[in-house]
N, CA, C and O atoms as a printed pandas DataFrame, in Angstrom:
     atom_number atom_name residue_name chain_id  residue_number  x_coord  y_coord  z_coord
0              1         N          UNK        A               1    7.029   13.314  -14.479
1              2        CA          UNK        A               1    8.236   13.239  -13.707
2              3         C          UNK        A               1    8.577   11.764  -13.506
3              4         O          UNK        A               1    7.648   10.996  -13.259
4              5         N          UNK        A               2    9.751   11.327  -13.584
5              6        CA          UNK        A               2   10.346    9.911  -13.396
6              7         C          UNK        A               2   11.329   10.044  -12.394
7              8         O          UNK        A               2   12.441   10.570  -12.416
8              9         N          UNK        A               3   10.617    9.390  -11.401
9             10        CA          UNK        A               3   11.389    9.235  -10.014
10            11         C          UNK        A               3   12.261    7.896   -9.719
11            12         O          UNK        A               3   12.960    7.598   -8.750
12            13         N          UNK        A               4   11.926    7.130  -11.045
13            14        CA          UNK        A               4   13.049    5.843  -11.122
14            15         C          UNK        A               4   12.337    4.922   -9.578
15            16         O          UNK        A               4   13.035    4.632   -8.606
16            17         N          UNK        A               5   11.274    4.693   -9.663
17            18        CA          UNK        A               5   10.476    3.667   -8.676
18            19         C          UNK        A               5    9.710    2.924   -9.488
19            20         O          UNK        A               5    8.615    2.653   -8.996
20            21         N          UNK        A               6   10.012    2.287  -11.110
21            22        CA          UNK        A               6    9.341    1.833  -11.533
22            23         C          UNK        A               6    9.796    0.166  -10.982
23            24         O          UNK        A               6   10.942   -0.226  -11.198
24            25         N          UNK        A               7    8.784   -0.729  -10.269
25            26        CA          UNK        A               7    9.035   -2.552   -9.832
26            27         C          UNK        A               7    9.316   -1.689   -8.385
27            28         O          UNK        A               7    9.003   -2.546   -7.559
28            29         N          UNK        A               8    9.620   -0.795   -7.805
29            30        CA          UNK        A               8    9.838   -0.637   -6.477
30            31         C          UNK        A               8    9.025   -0.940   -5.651
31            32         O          UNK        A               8    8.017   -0.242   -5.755
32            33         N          UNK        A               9    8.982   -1.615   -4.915
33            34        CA          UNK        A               9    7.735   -2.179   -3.599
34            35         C          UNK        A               9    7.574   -0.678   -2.357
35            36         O          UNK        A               9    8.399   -0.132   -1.624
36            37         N          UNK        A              10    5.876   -0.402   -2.657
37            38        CA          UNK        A              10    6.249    0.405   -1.885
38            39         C          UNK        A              10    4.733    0.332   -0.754
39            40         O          UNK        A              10    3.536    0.203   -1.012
40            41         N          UNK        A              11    5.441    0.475    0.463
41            42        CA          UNK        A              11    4.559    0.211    1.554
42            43         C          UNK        A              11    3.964    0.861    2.201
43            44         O          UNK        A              11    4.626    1.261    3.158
44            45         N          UNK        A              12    2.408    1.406    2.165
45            46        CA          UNK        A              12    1.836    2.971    2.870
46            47         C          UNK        A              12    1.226    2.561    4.123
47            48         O          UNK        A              12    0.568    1.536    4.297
48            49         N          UNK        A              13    1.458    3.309    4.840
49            50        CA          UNK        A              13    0.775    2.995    6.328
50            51         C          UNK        A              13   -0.458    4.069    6.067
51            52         O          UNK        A              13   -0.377    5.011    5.278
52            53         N          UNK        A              14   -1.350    3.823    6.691
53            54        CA          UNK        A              14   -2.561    4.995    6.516
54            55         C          UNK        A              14   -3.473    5.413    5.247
55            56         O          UNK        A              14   -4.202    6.354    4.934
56            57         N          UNK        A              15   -2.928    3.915    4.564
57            58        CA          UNK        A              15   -2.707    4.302    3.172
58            59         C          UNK        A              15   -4.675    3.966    2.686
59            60         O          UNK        A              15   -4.959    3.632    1.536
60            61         N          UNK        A              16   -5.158    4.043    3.169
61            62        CA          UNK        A              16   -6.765    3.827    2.820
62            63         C          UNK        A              16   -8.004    5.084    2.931
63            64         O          UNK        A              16   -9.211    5.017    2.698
64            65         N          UNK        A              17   -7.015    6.400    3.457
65            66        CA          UNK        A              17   -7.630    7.757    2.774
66            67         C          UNK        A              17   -6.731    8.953    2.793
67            68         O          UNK        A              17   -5.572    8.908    3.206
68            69         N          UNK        A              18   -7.211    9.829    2.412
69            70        CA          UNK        A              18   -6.509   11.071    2.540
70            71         C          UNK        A              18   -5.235   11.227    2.051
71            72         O          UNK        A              18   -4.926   10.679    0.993
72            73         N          UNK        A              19   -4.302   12.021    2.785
73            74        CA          UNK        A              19   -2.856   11.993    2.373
74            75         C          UNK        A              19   -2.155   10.424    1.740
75            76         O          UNK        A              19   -1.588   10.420    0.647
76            77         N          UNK        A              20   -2.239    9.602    2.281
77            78        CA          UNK        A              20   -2.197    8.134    2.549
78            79         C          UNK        A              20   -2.275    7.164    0.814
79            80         O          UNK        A              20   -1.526    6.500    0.097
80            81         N          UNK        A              21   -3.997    7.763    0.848
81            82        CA          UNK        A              21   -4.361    6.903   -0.277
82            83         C          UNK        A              21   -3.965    8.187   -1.679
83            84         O          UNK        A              21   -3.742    7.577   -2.725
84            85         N          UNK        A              22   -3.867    9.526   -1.828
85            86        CA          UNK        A              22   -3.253    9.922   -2.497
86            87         C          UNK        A              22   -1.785   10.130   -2.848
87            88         O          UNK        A              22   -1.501   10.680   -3.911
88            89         N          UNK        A              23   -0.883    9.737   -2.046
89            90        CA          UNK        A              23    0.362    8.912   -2.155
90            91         C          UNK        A              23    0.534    7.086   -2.870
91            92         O          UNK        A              23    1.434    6.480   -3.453
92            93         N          UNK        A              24   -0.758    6.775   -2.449
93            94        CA          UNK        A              24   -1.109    5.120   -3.362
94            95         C          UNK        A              24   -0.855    5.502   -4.559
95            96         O          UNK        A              24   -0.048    4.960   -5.315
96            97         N          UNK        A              25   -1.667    6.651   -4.846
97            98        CA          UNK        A              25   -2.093    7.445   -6.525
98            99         C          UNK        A              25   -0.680    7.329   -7.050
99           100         O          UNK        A              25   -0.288    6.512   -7.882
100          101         N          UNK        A              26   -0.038    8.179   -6.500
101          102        CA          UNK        A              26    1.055    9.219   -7.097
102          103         C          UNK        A              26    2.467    7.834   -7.195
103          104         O          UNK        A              26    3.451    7.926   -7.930
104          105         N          UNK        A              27    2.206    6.802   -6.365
105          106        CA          UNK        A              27    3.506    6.024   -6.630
106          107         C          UNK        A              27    2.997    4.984   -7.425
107          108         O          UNK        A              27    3.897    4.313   -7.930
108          109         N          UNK        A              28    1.863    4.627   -7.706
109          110        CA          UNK        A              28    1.452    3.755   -8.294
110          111         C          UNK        A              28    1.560    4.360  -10.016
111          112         O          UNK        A              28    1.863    3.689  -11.003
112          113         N          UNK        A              29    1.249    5.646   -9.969
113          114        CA          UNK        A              29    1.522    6.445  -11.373
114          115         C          UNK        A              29    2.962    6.446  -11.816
115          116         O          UNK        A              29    3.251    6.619  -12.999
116          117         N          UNK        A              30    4.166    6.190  -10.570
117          118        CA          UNK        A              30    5.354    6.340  -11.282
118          119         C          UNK        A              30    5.976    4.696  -11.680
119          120         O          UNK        A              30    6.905    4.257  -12.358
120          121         N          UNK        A              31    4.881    4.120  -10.836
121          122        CA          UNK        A              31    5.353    2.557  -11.836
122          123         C          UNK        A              31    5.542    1.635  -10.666
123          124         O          UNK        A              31    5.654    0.434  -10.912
124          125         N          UNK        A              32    5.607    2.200   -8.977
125          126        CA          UNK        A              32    5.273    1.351   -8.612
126          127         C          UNK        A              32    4.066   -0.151   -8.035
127          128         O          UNK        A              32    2.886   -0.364   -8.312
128          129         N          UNK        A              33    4.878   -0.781   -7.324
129          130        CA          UNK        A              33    4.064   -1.930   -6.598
130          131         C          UNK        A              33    3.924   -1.337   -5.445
131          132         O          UNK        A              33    4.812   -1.151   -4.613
132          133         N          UNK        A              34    2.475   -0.939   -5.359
133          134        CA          UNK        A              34    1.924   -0.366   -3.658
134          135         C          UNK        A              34    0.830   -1.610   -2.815
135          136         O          UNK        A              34   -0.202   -2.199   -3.137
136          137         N          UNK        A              35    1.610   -1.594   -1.751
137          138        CA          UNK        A              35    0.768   -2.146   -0.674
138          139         C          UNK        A              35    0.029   -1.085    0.185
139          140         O          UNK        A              35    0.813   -0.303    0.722
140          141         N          UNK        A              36   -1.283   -0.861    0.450
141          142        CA          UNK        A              36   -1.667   -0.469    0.997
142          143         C          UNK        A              36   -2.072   -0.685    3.038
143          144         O          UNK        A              36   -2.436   -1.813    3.371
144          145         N          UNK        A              37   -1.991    0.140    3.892
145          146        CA          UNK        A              37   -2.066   -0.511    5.206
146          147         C          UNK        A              37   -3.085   -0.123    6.108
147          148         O          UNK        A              37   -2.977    1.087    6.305
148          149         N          UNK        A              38   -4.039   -0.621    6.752
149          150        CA          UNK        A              38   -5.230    0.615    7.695
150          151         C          UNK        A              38   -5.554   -0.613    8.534
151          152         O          UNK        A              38   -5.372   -1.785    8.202
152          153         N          UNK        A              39   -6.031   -0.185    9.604
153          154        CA          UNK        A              39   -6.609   -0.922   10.847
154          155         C          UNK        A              39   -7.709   -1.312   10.338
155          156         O          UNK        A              39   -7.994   -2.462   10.671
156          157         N          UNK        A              40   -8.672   -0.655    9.451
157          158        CA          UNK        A              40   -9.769   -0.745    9.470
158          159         C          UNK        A              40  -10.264   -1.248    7.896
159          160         O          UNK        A              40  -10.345   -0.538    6.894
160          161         N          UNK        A              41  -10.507   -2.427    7.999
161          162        CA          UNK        A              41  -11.216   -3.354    6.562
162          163         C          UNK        A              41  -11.531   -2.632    6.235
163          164         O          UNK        A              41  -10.741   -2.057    5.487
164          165         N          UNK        A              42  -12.842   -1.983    6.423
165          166        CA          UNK        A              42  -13.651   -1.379    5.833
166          167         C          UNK        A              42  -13.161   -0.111    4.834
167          168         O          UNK        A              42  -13.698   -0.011    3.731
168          169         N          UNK        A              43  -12.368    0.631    5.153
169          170        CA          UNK        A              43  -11.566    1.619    4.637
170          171         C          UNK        A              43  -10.876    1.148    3.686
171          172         O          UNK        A              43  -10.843    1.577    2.532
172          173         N          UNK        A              44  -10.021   -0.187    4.342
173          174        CA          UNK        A              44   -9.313   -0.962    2.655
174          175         C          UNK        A              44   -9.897   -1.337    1.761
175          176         O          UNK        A              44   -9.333   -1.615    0.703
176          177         N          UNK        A              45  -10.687   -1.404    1.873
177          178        CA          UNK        A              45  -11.903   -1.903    0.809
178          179         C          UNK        A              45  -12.142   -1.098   -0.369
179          180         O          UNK        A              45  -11.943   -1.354   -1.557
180          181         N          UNK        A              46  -12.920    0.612    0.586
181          182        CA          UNK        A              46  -13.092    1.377   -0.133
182          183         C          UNK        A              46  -11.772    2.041   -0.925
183          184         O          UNK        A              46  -11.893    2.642   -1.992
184          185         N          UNK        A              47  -10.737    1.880   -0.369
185          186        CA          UNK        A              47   -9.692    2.117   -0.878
186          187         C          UNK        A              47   -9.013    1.747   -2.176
187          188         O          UNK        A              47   -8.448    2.433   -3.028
188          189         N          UNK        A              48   -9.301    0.109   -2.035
189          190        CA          UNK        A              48   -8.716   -0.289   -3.309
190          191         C          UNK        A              48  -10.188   -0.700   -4.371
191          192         O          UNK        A              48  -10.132   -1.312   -5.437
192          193         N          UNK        A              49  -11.034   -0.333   -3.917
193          194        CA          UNK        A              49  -12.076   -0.274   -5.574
194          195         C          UNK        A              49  -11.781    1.546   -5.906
195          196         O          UNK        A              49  -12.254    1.884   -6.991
196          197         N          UNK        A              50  -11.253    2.409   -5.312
197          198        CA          UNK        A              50  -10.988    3.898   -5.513
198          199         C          UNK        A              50   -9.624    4.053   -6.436
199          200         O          UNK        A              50   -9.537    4.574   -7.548
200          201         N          UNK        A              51   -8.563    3.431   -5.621
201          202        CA          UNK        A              51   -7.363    2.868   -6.863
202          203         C          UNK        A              51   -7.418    1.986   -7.755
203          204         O          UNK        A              51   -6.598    2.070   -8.670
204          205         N          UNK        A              52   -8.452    0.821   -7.755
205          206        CA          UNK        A              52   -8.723   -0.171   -8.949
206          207         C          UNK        A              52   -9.619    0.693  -10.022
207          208         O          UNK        A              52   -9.274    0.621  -11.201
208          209         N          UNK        A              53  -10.361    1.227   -9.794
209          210        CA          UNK        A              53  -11.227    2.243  -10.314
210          211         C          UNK        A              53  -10.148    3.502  -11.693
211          212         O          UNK        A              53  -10.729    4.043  -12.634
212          213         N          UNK        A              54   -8.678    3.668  -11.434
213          214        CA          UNK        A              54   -7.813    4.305  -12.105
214          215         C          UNK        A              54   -6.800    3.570  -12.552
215          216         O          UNK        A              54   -5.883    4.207  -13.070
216          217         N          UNK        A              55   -6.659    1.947  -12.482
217          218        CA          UNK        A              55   -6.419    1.137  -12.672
218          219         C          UNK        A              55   -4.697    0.563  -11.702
219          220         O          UNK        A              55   -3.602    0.108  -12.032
220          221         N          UNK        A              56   -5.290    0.894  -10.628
221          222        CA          UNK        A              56   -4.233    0.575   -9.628
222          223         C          UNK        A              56   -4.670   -0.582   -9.009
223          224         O          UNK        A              56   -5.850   -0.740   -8.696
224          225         N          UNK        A              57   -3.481   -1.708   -8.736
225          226        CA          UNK        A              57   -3.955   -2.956   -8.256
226          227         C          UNK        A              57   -3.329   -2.932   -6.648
227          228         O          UNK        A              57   -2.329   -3.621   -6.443
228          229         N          UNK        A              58   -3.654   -2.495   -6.019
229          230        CA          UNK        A              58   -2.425   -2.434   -4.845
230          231         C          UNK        A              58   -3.061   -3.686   -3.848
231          232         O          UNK        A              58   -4.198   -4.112   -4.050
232          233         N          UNK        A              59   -2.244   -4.185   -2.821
233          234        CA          UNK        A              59   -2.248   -5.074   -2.186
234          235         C          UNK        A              59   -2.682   -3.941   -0.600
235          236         O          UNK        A              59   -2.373   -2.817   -0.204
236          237         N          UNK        A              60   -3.503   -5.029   -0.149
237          238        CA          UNK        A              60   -4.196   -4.036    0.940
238          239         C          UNK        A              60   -3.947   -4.884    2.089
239          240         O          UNK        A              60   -4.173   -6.084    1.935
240          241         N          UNK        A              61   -3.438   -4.399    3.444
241          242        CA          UNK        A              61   -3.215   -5.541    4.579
242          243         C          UNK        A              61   -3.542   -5.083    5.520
243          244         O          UNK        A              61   -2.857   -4.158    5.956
244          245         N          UNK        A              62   -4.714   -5.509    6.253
245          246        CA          UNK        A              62   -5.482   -4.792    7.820
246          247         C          UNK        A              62   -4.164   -5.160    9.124
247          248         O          UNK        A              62   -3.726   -6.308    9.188
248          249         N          UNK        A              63   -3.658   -4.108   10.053
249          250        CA          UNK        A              63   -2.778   -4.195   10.408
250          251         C          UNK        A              63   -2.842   -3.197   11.574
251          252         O          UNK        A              63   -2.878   -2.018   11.222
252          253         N          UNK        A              64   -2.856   -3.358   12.454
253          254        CA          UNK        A              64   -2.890   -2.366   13.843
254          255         C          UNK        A              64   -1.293   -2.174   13.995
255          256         O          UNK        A              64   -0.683   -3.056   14.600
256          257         N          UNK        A              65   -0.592   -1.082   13.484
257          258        CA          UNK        A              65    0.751   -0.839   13.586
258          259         C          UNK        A              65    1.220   -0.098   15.123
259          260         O          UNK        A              65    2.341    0.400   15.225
260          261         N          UNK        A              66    0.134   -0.085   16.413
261          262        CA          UNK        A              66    0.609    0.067   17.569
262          263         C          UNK        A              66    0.827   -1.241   18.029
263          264         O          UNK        A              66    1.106   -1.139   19.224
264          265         N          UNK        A              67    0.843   -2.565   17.640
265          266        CA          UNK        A              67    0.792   -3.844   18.178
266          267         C          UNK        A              67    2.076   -4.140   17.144
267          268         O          UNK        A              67    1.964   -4.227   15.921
268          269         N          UNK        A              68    3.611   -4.308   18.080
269          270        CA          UNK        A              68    4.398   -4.668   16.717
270          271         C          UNK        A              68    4.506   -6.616   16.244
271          272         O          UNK        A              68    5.279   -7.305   15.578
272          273         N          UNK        A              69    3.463   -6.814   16.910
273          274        CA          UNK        A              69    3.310   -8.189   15.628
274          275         C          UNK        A              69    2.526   -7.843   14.878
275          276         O          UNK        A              69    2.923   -8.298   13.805
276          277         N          UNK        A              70    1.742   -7.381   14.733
277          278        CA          UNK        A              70    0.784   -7.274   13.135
278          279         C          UNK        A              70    1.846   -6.370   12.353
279          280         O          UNK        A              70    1.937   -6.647   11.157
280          281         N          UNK        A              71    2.463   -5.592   12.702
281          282        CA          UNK        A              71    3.378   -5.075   12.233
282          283         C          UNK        A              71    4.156   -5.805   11.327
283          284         O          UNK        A              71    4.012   -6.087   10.137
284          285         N          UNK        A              72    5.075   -6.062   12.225
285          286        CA          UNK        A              72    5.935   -7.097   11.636
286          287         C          UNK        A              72    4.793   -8.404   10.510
287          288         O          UNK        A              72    5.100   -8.935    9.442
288          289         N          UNK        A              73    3.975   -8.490   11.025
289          290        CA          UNK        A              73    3.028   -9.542    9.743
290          291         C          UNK        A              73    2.667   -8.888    8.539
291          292         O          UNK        A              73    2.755   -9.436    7.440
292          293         N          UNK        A              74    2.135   -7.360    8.773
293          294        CA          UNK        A              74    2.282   -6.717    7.878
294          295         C          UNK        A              74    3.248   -6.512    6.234
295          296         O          UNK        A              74    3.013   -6.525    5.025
296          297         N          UNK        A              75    4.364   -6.339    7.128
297          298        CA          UNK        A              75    5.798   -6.586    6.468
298          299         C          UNK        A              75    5.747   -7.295    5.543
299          300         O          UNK        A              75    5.708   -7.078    4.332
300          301         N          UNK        A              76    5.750   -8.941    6.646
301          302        CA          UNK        A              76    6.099  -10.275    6.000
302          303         C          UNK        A              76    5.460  -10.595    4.600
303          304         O          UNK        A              76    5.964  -10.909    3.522
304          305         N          UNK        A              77    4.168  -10.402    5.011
305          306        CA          UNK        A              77    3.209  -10.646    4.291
306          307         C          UNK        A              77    3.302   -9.566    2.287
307          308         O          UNK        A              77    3.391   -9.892    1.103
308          309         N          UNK        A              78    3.206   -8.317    3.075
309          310        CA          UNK        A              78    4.004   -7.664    1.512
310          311         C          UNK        A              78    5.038   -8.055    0.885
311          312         O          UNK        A              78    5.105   -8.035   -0.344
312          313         N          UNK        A              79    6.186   -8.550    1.825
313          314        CA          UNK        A              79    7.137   -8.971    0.717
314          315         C          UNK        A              79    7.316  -10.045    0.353
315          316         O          UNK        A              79    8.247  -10.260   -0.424
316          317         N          UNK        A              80    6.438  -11.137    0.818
317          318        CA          UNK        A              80    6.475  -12.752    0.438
318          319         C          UNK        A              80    5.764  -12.401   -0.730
319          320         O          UNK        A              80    6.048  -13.031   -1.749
320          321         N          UNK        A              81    4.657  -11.279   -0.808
321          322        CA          UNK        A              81    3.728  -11.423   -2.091
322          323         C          UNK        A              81    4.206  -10.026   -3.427
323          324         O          UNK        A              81    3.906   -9.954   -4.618
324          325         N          UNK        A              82    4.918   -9.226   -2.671
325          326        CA          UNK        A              82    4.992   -8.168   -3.618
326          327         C          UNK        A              82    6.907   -8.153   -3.828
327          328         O          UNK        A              82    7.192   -7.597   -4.889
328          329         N          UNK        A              83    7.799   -8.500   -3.268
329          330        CA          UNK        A              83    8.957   -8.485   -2.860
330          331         C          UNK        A              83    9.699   -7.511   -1.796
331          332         O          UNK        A              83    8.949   -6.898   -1.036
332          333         N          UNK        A              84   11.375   -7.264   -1.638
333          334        CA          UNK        A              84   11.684   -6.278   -0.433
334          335         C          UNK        A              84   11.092   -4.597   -0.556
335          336         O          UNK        A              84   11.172   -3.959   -1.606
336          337         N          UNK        A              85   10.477   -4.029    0.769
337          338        CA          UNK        A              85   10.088   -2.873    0.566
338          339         C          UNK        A              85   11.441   -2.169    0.315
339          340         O          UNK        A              85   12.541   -2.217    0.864
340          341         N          UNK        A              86   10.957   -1.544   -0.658
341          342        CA          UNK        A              86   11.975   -0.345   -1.186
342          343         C          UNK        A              86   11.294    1.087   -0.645
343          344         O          UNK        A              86   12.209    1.895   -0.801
344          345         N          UNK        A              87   10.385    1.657   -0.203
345          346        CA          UNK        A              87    9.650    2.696    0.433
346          347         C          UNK        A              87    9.069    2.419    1.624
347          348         O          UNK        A              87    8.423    3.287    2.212
């Protein structure tokens, strides 16, 4: 299926298991650029040797999204390095 998100920047919150990191899968398969997001290092970690492992490179950013400055750093930080979120 071609969902026309191929170069699309796309930004997952939660994105280091479960629903989360199998959405990494599935947009990274249609061609996008995924940033990945979790409070917890440790999870990003395992996360992106699990998508590097199928040959997904995603950008991973530790980020407490109840605090809206890491939030907002979150953001910044994906699109200075990946460009504007499109997801």
């Amino acid at each position: 299926m071609d969902l026309g998100l191929n170069d699309t920047v796309v930004l997952i919150t939660g994105g280091s298991k479960g629903i989360g990191l199998a959405c990494a899968q599935g947009f990274a398969a249609e061609g996008a650029r995924v940033a990945i997001a979790s409070r917890q290092r440790e999870h990003l970690e395992q996360a992106n040797a699990t998508l590097q492992a199928v040959g997904v490179q995603p950008m991973v950013v530790a980020a407490d999204l109840g605090d809206p400055e890491q939030a907002a750093r979150m953001v910044r930080e994906v699109e200075s390095r990946l460009g504007p979120v499109g997801v």
